[in-house]
N, C-alpha and C positions, 0 to 999 in steps of 0.2 A: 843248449841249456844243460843236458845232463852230460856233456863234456865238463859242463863249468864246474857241477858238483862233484864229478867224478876228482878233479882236479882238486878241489879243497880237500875233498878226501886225502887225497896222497900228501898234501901239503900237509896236513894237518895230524897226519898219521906218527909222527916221530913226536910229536909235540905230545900226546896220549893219546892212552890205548883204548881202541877199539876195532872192531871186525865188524866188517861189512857184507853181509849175505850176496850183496850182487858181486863185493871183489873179491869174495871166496872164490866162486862160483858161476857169478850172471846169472841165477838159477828162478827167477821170476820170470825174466821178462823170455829170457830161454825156452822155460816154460807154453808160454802161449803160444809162442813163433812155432817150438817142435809140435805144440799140439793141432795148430794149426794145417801144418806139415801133413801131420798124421793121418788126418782125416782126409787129405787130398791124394794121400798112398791108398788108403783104404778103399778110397772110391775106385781106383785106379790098378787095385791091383784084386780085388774081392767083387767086383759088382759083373755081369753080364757084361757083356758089348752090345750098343745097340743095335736093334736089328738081328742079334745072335738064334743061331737057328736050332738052340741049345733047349732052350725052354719051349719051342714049338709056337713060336709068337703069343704064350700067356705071361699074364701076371703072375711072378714068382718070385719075386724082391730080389734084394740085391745080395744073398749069400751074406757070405762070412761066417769066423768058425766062433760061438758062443764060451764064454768064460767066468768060472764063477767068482768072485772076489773073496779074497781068503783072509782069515779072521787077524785083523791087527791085535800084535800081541799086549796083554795085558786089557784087552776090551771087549765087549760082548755086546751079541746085537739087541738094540729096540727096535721089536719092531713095530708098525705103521700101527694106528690105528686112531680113534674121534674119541673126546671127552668135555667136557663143560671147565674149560679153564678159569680160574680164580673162586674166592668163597662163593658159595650159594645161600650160607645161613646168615641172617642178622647177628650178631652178638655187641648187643649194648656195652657189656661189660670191661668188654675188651676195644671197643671203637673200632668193630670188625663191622662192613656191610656187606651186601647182598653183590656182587660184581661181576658175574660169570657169562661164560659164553662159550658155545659148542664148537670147538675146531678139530681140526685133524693135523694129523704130523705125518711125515712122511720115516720109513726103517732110515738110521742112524746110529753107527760104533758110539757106545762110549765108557769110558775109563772106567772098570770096573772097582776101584778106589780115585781117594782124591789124591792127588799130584805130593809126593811125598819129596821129604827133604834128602834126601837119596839120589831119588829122581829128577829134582830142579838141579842139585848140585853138578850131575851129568853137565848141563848147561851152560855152567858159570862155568866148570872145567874147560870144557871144549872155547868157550870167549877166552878165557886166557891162555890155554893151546894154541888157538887161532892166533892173540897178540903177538907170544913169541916168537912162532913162526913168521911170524911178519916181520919181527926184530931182527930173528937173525940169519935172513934174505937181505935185510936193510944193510946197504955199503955202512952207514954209521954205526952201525951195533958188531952182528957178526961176520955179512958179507960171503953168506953163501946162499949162493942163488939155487942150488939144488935145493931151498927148499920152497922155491918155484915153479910148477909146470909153465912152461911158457911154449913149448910145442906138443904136439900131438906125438904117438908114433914112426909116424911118416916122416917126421921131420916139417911138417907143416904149422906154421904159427896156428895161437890160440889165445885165446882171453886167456890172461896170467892168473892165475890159482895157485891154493896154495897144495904142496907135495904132502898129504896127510900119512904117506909109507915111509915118509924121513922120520925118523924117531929122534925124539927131542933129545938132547945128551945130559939128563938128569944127575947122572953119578959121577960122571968126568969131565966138565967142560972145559975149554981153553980159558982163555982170560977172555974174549970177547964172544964166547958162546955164556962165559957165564953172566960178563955183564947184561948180554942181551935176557937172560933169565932174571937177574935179578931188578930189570929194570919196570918188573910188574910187580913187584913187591912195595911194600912201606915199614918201616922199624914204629911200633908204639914208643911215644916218646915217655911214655912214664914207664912203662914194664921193660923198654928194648928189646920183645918180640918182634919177628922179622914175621910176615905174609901176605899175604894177598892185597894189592891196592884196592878196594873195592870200587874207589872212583873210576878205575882204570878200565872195570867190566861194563864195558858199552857195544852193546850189538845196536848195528845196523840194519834194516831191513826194506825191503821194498816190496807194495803190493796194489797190485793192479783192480778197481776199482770193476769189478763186470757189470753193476747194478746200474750206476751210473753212466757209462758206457753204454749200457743198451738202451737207456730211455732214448723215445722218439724225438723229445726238445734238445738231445744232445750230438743228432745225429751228424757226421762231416757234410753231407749229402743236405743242402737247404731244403729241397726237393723233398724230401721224406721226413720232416719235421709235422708234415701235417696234412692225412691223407683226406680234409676235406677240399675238394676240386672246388669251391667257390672261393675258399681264399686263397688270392692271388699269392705266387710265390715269391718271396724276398732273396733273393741269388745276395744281397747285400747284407744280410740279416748278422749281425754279428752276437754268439752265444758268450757269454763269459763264464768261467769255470772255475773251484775253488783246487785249487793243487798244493798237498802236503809236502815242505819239502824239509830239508836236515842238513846241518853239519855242524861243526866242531870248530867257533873262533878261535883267535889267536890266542887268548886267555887261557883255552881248553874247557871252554865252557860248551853245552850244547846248546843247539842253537835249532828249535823244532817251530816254524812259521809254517803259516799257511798265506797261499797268496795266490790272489785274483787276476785272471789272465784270460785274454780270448782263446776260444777254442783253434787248437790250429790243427790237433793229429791224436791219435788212442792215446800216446805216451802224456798229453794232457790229463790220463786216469789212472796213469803209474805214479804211486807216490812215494815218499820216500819217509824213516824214519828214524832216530839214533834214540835206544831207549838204556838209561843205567839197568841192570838186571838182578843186581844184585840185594836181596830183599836188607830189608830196612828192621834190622835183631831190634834197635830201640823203641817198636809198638811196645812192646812189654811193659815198659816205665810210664810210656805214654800216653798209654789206653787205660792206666790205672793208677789213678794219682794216691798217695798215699799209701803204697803197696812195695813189700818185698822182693819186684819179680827181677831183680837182679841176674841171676842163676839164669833167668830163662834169656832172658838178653845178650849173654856171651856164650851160653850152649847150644840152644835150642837148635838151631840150623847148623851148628859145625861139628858137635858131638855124636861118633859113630852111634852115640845111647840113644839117640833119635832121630836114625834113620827112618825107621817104619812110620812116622808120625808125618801128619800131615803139614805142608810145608805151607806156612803166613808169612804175614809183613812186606804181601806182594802185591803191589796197586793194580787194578785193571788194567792199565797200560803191559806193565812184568808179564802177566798172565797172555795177553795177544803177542808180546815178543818170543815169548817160549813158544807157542801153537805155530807162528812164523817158525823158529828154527825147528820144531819138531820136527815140522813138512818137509825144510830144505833137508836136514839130516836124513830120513827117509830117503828119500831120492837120492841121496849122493850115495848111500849106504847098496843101496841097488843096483846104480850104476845104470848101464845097460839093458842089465835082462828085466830091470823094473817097469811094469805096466802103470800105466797113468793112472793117481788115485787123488779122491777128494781131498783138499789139505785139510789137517788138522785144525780146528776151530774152538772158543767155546760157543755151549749148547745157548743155546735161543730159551730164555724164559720158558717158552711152551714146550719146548725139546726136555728142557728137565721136571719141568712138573708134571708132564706126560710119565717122565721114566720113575719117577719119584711114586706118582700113582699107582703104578702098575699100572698104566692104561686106562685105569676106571674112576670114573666121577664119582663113585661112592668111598673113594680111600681118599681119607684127608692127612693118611701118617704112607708111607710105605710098608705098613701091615695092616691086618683088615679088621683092626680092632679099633674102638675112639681113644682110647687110652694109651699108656706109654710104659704099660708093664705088662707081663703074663700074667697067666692065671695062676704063676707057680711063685710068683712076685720077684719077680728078672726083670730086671729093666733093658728095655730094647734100644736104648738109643745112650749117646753121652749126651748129656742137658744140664742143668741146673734142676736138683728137684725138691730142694726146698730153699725156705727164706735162708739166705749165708752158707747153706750147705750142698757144697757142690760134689762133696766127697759118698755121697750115700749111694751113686751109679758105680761109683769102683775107681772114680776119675776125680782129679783135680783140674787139671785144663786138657789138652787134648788130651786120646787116647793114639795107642797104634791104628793106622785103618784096616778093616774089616777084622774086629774088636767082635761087631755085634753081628748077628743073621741078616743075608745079604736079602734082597726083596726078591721078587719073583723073577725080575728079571738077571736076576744075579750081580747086583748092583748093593757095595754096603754104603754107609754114613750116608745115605741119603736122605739121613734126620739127623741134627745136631751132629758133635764132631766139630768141623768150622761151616760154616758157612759157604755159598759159592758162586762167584762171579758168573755172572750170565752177558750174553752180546746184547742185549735187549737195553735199549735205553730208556731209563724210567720219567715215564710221566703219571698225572694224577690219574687222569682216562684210562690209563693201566690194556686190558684186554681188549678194552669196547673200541680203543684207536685201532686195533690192528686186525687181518685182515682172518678170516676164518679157516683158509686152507695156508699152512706151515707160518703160525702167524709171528710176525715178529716189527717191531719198532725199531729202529737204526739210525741214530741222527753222529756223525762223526764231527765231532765240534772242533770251530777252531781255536787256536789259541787265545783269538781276541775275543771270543763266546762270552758270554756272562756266566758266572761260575754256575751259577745257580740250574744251569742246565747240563751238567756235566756228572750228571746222575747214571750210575746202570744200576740193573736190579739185580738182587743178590739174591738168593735160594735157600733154604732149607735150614737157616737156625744154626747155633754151635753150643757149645759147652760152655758159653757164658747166660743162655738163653733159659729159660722158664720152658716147659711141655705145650703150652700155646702154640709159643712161636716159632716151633720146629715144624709146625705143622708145613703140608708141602704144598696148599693150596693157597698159602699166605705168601705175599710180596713184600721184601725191604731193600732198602738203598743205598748207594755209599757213591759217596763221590770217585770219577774213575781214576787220580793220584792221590788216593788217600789207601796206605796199606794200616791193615789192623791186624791184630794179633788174633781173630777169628775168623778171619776171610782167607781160605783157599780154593783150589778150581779143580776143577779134572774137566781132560778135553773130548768132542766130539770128533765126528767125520762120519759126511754123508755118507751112504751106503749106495754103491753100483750096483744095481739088480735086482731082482725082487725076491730074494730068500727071505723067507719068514724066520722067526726068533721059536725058541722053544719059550710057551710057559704053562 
């Protein structure tokens, strides 16, 4: 089966453009196997021998040399600690209730700003790097395979990848280096601008499912489906399982189902994904009916003038595709001497209202005041802070991030600014569904779902928002393909080890 897909892929590859993390790379499922791998060196090459006359026949583990994990750049640690998640006050006024519950979170990197349009654009760069590359290795475009690794050093075959040391020939091409450039392009039919197809930016992704995986009703093994010894075991039992999968019809349309299938093997939990990445500049027009925002709709995200600003108009979906490439970039970027690290993710509801707090159930803003100015009358956050007038914090719509003082944890706009996708999928039950240590709700829906549950919860308020609802102990929601012109993310990643944070 992932022959068959692998095989649309290619077919469909000339037809539009898109890059595939697994035909980069194979760097998912890669992943597991070397980790796999890893741990069976490890045992094998760091542990005693049994019986060893080394340790004097006591218990004295199994060795190995300790390592500390080194701080991912642009992030800062939270760390671990227990707080009362969601409001704890009534407020009539607001149709705010009482809903809170004491959890703990486990140390976690994260983005010490929100994911800036600088920094998504990195992204879209490299998808359309990746397409050309592909074009012109393609016998129909340009027809050079150098810019494919298809061997090792040794001269030993390998999964085809793409030669990311071949430098793309921007200033000179031939006539079929250029076609293959220019065939990721589109001309604006009314201006005659020539740039980027935007349609064309589609990453591919693949990600292996471990939650689901390790439950006990999904195990291959019938036998271990259920360690009560009175019921009799079903050797016939057959599990059915729901598997993501993707590709690109003959149209050039994508094509993202989900489908039901008996369990047969782990790759049953490898799923598969083609998301467009390219943020969607028309929230501007559309999040504001009767409104000027023009200007912001053809600059906002392409104009070096706003770089440092926080990058929208990116659906929940966008935002889990960038965290996918973030991981695989990392890793490729290492190569070799890279040690194995948690992928990039976003933060868990409770992961950001934890970091938002500072940690403490008595901060309902990310400073330790109830209000949303100093005492010197600075306002601490971008917000809306009176009726029509958004202009009185210094801002009209966003600002640049880390604008205002970062929180304890070293962490800014973690009030107003935009808004920020969380993995946590929203229901009414909110905190009280989920579980107390590292708590979090996940339901991955599928396409034939009912809309109506294809909620995440979003964080922390933005610049369209009133001082209320910036607050960090409040929860809202947005459907997970709906991008707005005040939702952006910044990502997480678990922490290997147990260093503490400064605060």
């Amino acid at each position: 089966m992932l022959g068959y897909y692998k095989q649309i892929e290619k077919d469909n590859n000339k037809k539009r453009g898109f890059v595939s993390a697994s035909h980069v790379h194979d760097m998912n499922m890669k992943n597991i196997i070397v980790a796999i791998l890893g741990v069976i060196f490890f045992m094998a090459s760091c542990g005693a021998p049994s019986g060893s006359s080394s340790s004097g026949g006591e218990l004295i583990g199994s060795g190995g040399s300790g390592w500390a994990e080194s701080s991912p750049y642009g992030m800062v640690l939270v760390s671990r600690g227990a707080y009362d998640m969601g409001p704890s006050e009534i407020d009539s006024l607001w149709g705010i209730s009482a809903n809170s519950k004491g959890v703990s979170v486990d140390n976690f990197w994260m983005d010490d700003t929100e994911i800036t349009n600088s920094e998504y654009r990195q992204f879209v760069y490299w998808v359309r790097d990746s397409i050309i590359r592909e074009r012109l290795a393609d016998p129909n475009y340009g027809n050079d395979e150098t810019y494919k690794i298809t061997e090792d050093r040794y001269g030993d075959p390998v999964t085809p990848h793409l030669n990311w040391r071949k430098a793309i020939p921007w200033k000179k091409p031939n006539e079929d280096e250029e076609r293959a450039i220019l065939s990721i392009t589109a001309v604006n039919p009314i201006t005659g601008a020539r740039g980027i197809d935007n349609e064309q930016m589609n990453f591919k992704y693949e990600w292996f499912d471990h939650t689901e995986a390790a439950k006990r009703r999904n195990r291959l093994n019938p036998a271990e489906r259920n360690l009560n010894t009175d019921i009799p075991v079903d050797l016939n039992e057959v599990v059915m399982i729901s598997k993501d999968t993707a590709y690109i019809d003959e149209n050039g349309v994508i094509v993202n189902q989900t489908v039901t299938r008996p369990l047969g093997s782990l790759f049953d939990f490898l799923h598969t994904r083609i998301v467009n990445i390219y943020p969607d500049t028309t929230c501007w027009v559309n999040d504001f009916k009767n409104a000027y925002n023009e200007p912001y709709m053809r600059l906002y995200f392409s104009h070096p003038g706003y770089n440092d600003y926080p990058v929208v108009g990116l659906s929940w979906e966008q935002a889990n595709a960038f965290c996918q490439w973030r991981t695989m970039y990392y890793r490729m970027g290492q190569g070799d001497k890279g040690r194995e690290i948690e992928p990039y993710r976003l933060p868990t509801a409770g992961e950001w209202e934890f970091a938002a707090r500072n940690g403490k159930t008595e901060y309902k803003y990310p400073w330790d005041v109830e209000g949303t100015m100093t005492d010197k009358g600075c306002f601490m956050a971008n917000f809306k802070p009176g009726e029509g007038n958004y202009t009185k914090d210094g801002n009209l719509i966003t600002s640049r991030v880390g604008t205002y003082s970062p929180n304890v944890f070293g962490l800014y706009d973690m009030a107003g600014n935009v808004a920020e996708w969380t993995s946590t999928t929203y229901t009414e039950s909110g905190v009280l569904s989920m579980n107390d240590v590292n708590p979090q709700y996940q339901y991955n829906a599928a396409k034939e779902d009912p809309y109506a549950i294809k909620k995440k919860v979003v964080k922390g308020g933005s610049w369209k928002d009133v001082g209320m609802f910036i607050r960090a102990d409040l929860t809202d929601s947005e459907y997970q393909n709906q991008p707005r012109s005040y939702i952006g993310f910044r990502c997480v990643r678990s922490q290997i080890g147990f260093a503490k944070a400064k605060r």
